[in-house]
C-alpha positions in Angstrom: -41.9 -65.8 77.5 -38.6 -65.0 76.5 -38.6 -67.6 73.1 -41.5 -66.2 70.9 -39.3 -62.6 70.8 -36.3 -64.5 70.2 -37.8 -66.8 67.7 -39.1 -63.5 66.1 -35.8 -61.9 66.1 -34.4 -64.4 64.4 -37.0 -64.8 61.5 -36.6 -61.3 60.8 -33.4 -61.6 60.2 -33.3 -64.7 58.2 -36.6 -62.5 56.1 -33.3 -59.4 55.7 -30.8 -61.9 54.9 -33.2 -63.1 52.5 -34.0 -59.9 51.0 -30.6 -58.3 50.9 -28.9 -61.7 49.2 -31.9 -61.7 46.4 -30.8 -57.8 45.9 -26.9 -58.8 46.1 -26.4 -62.0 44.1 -28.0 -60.7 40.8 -25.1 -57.3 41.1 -22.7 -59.8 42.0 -23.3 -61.6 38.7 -23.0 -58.0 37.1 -20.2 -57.3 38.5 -18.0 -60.6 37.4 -19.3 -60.5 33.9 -17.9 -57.0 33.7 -14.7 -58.1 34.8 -14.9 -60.5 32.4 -15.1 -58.2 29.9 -11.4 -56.4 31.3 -10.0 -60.1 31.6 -11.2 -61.0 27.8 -9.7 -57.7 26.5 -6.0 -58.5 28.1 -6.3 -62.4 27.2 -6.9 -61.8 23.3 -5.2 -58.3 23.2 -2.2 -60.9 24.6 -2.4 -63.3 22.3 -2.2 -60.8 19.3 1.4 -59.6 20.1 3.2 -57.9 23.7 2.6 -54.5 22.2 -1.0 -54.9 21.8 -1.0 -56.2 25.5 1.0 -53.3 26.6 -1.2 -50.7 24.6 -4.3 -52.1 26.1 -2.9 -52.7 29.8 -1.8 -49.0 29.9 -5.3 -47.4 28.4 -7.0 -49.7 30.4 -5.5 -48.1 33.7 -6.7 -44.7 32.8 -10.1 -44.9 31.4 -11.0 -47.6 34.5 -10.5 -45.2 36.9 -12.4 -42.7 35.1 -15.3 -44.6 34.7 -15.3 -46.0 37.8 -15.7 -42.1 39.2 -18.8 -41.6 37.0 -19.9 -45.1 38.4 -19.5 -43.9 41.7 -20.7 -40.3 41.0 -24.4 -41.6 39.5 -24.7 -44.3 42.6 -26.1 -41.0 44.4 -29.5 -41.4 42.2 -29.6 -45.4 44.6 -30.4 -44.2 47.7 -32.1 -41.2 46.3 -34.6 -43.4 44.6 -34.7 -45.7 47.1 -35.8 -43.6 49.6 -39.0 -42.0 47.3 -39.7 -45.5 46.8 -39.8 -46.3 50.0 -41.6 -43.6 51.1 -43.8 -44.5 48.6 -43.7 -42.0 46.1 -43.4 -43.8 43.1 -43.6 -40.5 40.5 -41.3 -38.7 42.0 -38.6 -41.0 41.0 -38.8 -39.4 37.4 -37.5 -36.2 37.8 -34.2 -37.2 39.7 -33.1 -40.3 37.1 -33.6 -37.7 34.2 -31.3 -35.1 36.3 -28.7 -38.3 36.7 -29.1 -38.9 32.8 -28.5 -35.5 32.0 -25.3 -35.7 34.4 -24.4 -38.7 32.8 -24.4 -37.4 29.6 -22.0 -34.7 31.1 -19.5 -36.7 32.7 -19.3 -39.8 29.8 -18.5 -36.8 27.0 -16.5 -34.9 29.5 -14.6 -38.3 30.5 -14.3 -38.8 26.8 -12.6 -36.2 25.6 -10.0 -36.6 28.3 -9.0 -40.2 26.6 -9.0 -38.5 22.8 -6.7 -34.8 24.2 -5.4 -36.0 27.8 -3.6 -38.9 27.6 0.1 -37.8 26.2 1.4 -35.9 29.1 0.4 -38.6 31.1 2.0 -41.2 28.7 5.5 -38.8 28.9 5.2 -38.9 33.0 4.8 -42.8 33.3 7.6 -43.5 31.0 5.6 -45.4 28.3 7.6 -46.3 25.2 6.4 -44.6 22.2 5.6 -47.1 20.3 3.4 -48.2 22.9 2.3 -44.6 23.8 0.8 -44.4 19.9 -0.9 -47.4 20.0 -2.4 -47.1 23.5 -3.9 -43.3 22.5 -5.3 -44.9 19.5 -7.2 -47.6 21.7 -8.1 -45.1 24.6 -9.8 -43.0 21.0 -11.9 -45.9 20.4 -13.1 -46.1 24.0 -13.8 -43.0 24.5 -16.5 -43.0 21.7 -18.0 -45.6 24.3 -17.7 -43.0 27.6 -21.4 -41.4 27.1 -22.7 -45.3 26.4 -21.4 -46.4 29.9 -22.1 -43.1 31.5 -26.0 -43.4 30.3 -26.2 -46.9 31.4 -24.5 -46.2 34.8 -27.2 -43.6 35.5 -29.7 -46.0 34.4 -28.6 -49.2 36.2 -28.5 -46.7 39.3 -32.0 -45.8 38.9 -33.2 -49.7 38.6 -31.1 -50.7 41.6 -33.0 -48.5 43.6 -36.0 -49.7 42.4 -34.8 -53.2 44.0 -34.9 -54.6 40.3 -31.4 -55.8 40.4 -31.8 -58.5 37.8 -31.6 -56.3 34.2 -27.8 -55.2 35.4 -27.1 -59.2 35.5 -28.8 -60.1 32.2 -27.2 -56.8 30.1 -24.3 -57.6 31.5 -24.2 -60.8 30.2 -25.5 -59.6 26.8 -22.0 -56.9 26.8 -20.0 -60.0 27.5 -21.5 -61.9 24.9 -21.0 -59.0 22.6 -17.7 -58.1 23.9 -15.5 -61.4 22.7 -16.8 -62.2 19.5 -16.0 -58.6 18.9 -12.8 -58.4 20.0 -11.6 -61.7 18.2 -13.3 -60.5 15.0 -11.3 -56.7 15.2 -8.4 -57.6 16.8 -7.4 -60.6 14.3 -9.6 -59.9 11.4 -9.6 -61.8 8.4 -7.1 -64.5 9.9 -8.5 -65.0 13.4 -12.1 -65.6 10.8 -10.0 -68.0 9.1 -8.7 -70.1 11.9 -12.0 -70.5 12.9 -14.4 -71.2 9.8 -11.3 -72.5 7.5 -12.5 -72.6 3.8 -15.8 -71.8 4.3 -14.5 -68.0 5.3 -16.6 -65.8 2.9 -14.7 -63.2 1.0 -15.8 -59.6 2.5 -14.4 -61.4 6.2 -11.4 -62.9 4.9 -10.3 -59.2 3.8 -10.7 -57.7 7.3 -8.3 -56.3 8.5 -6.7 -57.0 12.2 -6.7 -54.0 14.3 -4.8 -55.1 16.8 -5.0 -53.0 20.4 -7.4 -50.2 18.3 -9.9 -53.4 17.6 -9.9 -53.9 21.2 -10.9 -50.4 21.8 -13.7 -50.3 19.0 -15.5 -54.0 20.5 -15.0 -51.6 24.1 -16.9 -48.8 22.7 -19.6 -51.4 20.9 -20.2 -53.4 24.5 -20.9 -50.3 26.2 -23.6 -48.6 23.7 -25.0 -52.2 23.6 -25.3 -52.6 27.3 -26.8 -48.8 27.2 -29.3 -49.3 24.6 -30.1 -52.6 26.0 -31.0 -51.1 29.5 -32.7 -48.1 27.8 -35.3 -50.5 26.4 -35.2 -52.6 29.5 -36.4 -49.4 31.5 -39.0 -48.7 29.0 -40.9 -52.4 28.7 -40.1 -53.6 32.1 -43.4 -54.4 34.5 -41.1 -53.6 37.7 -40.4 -50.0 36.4 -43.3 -49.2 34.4 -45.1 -46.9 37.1 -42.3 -44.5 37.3 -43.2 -43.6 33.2 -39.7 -43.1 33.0 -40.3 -42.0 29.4 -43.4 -40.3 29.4 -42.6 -36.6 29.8 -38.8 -35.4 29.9 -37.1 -33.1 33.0 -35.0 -30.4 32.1 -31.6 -29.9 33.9 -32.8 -27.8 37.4 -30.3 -26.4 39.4 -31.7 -28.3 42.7 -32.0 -31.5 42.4 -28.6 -31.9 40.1 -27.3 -30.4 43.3 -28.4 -32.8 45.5 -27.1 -35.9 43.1 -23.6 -34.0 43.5 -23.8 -33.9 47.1 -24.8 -37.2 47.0 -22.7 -39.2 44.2 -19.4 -36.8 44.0 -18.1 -38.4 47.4 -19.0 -41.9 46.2 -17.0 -41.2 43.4 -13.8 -39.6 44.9 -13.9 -42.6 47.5 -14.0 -45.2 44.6 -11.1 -43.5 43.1 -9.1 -43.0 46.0 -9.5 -46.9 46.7 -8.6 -47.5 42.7 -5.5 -45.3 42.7 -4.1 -46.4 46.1 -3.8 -49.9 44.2 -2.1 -48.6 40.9 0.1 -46.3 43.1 0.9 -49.9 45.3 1.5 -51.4 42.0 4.1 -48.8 40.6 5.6 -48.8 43.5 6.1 -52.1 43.7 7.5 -52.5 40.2 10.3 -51.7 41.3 10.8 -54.5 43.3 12.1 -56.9 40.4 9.7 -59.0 38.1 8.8 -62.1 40.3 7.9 -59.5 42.7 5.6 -57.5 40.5 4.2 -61.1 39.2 2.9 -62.5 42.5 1.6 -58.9 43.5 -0.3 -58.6 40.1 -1.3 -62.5 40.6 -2.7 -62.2 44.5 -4.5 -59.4 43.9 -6.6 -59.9 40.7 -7.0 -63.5 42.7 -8.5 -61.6 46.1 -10.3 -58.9 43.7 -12.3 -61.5 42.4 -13.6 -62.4 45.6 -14.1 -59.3 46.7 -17.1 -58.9 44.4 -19.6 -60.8 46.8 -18.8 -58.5 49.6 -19.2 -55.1 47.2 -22.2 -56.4 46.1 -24.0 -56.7 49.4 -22.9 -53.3 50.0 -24.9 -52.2 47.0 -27.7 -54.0 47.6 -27.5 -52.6 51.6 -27.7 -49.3 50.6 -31.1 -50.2 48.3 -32.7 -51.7 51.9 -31.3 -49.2 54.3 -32.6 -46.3 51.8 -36.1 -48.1 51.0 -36.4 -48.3 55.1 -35.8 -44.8 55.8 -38.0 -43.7 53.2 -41.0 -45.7 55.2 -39.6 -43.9 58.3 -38.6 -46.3 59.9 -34.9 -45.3 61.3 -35.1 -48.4 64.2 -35.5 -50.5 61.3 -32.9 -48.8 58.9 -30.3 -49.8 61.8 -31.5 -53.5 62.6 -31.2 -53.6 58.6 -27.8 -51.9 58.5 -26.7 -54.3 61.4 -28.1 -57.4 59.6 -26.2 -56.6 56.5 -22.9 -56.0 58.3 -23.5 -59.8 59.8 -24.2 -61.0 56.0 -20.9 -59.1 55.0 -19.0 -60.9 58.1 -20.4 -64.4 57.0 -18.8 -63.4 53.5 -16.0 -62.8 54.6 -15.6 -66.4 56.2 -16.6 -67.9 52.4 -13.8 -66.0 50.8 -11.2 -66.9 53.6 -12.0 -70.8 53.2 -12.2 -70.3 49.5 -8.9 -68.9 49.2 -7.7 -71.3 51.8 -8.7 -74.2 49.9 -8.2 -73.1 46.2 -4.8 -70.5 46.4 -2.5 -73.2 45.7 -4.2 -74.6 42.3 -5.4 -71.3 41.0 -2.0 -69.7 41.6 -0.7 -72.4 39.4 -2.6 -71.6 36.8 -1.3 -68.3 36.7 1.7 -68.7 36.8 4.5 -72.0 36.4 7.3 -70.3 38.1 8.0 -71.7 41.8 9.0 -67.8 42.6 5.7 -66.3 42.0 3.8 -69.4 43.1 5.5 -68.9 46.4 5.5 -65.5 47.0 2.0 -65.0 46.0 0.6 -67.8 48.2 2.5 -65.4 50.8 0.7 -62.5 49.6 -2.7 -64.3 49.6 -1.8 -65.3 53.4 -1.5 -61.6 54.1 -5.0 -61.1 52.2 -6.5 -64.3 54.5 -6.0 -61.8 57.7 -7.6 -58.8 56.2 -11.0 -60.1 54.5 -12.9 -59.3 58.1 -12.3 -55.5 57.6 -12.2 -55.3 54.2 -16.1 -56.8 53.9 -17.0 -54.6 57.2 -15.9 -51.2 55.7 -17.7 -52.0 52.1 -20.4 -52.7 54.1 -20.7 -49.9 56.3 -20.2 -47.7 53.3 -23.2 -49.4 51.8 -25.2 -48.7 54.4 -24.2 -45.3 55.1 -25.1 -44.7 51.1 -28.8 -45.0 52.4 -28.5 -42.5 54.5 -27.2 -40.3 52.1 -24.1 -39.9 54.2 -21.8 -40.0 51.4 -19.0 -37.6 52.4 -17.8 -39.0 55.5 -17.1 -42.1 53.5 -14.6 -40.0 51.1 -13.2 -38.5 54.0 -12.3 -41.5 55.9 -11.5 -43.5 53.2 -8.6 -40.7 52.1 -7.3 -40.9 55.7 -7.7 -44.7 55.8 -6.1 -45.6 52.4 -3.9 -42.9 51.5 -2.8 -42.1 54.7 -2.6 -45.4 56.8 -2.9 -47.9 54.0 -0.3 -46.4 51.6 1.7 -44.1 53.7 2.6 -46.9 56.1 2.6 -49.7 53.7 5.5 -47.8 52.3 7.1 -47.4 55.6 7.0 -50.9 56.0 8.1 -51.7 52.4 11.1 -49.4 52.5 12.5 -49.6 56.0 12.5 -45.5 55.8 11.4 -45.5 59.7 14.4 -46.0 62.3 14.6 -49.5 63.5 12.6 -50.5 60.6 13.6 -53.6 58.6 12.6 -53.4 54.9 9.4 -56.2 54.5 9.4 -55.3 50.2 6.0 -56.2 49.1 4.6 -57.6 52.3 4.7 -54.0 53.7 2.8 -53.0 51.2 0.0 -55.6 52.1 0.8 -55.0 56.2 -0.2 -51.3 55.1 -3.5 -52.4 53.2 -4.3 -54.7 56.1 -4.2 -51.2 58.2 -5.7 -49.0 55.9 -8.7 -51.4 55.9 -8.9 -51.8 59.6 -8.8 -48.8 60.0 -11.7 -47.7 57.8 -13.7 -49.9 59.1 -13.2 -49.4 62.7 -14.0 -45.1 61.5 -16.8 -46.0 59.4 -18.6 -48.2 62.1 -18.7 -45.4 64.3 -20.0 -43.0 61.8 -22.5 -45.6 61.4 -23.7 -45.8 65.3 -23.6 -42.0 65.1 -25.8 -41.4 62.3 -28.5 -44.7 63.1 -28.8 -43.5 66.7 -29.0 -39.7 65.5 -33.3 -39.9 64.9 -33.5 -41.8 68.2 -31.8 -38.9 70.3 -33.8 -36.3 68.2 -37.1 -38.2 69.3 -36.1 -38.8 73.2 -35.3 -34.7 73.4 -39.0 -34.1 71.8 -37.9 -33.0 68.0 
């Protein structure tokens, strides 16, 4: 009698796999056509001269991390919403977006006016020439008219996730790619880049345009995120899926509570993400000291592996939607056979990305790069990243689905022992030698070090996970 239960087992977790991947796929989409947006702004920024690329490389490694901590901050309204909606209270999911957009609205002109008054002091610590310096601070002023687009979009992109309507995110992000290029060529070469396209038949008010250069880049920025904001705004106000929230109907003013609990909730996402973002830009000036081929095949393996790494984060985002909608329904047996079911998908993903990057390193290093050096000592590099994609998809996961439990600042706590700690503090003892008996590894300690950082989180984070899933089961057994 022992096959129907087994035979049930396995259907319901084939029905969660099911559910989780149509959740994750549609994010992971997202998530790649934002990138695309980074990887078309350096491309064309490139191609207009090296100061331009300089300019926008440098901005772009300030205002990333800044909007990644608002992105992170407003993921607190996911499980939040998730959690009414699985408990089926459906109108309640009002009043906590509109605290979230309110928030938002905070942190994107906050965020902003850091870029337009913040960045010079920080431009005189890195070193940046001036010439670059002037042109990157006119580029992060265009962005920053953006910050409050992005910010409102974030909040709202939060609010449909936990809704389990993951597709709009896909679709507007396509729509701030499509906008994205055709802006950038258009500001960034003006009249000439017109030109080289449509030749004679050019009409006169285009041909004048000026190229902006780095600044253009900024301005087509700023456009693709008000665009992707407005975009969602209407999404959330036509869409079926969300119509019974009546997002729109009646308007919450800021209350003291629930913008209380989004902080409690979000502020430790958003630390963690920007722990995990600076531990990679300290890596990187760290190892740019290590000579150019060095710097090259770092830079080259690790927006290679960081491209992968977007099917795991997805599923992370979409486990915290499905642990959060089971809770709500209280169901905490459930929540942890979701939560384990999710960790197997992430494991399973982490298998794709090793054989993918086992098969396709070699020819997609090439492409990056023709010099043997690089070629070689990325491939190296992307070895390192082979041995590490087990943990690194286990602790996304497990901090996806410790999200829907609302047990968000753990995560920040282990992940600033885990990366900072572990991950960079010993990836620098490896680098450098600095430990007796130690024999200097350069930019291979540095990976070694991420390979333990990751490990390490998700060894910490799995048994914060058993703690909290089997936490309603003890409460139950001792009659509470």
């Amino acid at each position: 009698m022992a096959y129907p239960a087994r035979h049930e087992r396995w259907q319901s977790t084939f029905q969660e796999s099911r559910a989780l991947l149509r959740l994750a796929l549609p994010i992971c989409g997202a998530q790649l056509a934002q990138s695309g947006m980074s990887v078309a702004d350096v491309i064309m920024a490139g191609r207009a001269s090296a100061r331009d690329l300089a300019a926008v490389s440098v901005g772009s490694s300030l205002w990333l991390p800044l909007m990644l901590f608002m992105t992170g901050a407003l993921m607190g309204l996911t499980p939040i919403v998730a959690q009414l909606v699985g408990a089926g209270r459906i109108p309640a999911v009002r009043a906590p977006v509109h605290q979230a957009l309110w928030l938002a609205l905070v942190f994107g002109v906050l965020a902003g006016l850091a870029l337009v008054f913040g960045v010079a002091p920080v431009f005189t610590l890195l070193g940046v020439p001036d010439g670059v310096a002037a042109l990157s601070a006119d580029y992060l002023r265009m962005v920053a008219i953006g910050m409050p687009g992005v910010a409102l979009y974030q909040a709202l992109r939060a609010f449909a996730d936990g809704m389990n309507h993951t597709r709009p995110t896909l679709w507007i992000s396509l729509v701030g790619l499509a906008v994205n290029i055709p802006s950038n060529y258009v500001l960034i070469y003006g009249g000439a880049g017109i030109e080289a396209v449509l030749g004679g038949a050019t009409p006169a008010r285009l041909a004048g345009l000026p190229a902006l250069g780095a600044r253009g880049c900024g301005v087509a920025t700023a456009i693709a995120m008000w665009t992707m904001c407005l975009t969602m705004l209407v999404c959330t106000r036509r869409s079926r899926v969300l119509a019974p929230v009546r997002l729109w109907q009646t308007l919450c003013l800021p209350a003291r509570r629930p913008l209380a609990e989004l902080l409690r909730v979000g502020l430790p996402i958003g630390v963690a993400i920007f722990v995990e973002v600076t531990l990679f830009t300290l890596i990187a000036l760290l190892v740019a000291r290590l000579g150019e081929v060095t710097v090259a095949a770092h830079q080259v393996a690790l927006n290679y592996t960081s491209i992968l790494f977007m099917l795991p984060l997805s599923l992370a985002m979409a486990l915290t939607v499905r642990v959060g909608n089971t809770l709500g329904r209280g169901a905490p047996e459930r929540a942890r056979f979701v939560a384990l079911v999710g960790l197997g998908v992430g494991v399973l993903a982490a298998l794709v990305n090793d054989l993918l990057m086992w098969l396709t390193a070699g020819p997609v290093v090439a492409l990056y790069s023709p010099n043997p050096e690089v070629q070689s000592l990325a491939l190296t590099l992307i070895g390192l990243a082979l041995l590490y994609q087990v943990s690194d998809c286990l602790q996304v996961t497990l901090a996806g689905a410790l999200r829907g439990y609302k047990d968000t600042r753990i995560i920040m706590a282990i992940t600033l022992v885990a990366y900072w700690l572990v991950g960079l503090g010993g990836g620098w003892l490896l680098a450098t030698g600095a430990w007796p008996g130690l024999v200097p590894l350069g930019v291979r300690g540095y990976w070694l070090g991420l390979i333990a950082g990751l490990s390490v989180a998700a060894v910490l984070l799995g048994w914060r996970l058993h703690v909290i899933s089997r936490a309603p089961r003890r409460a139950e057994a001792h009659g509470h």
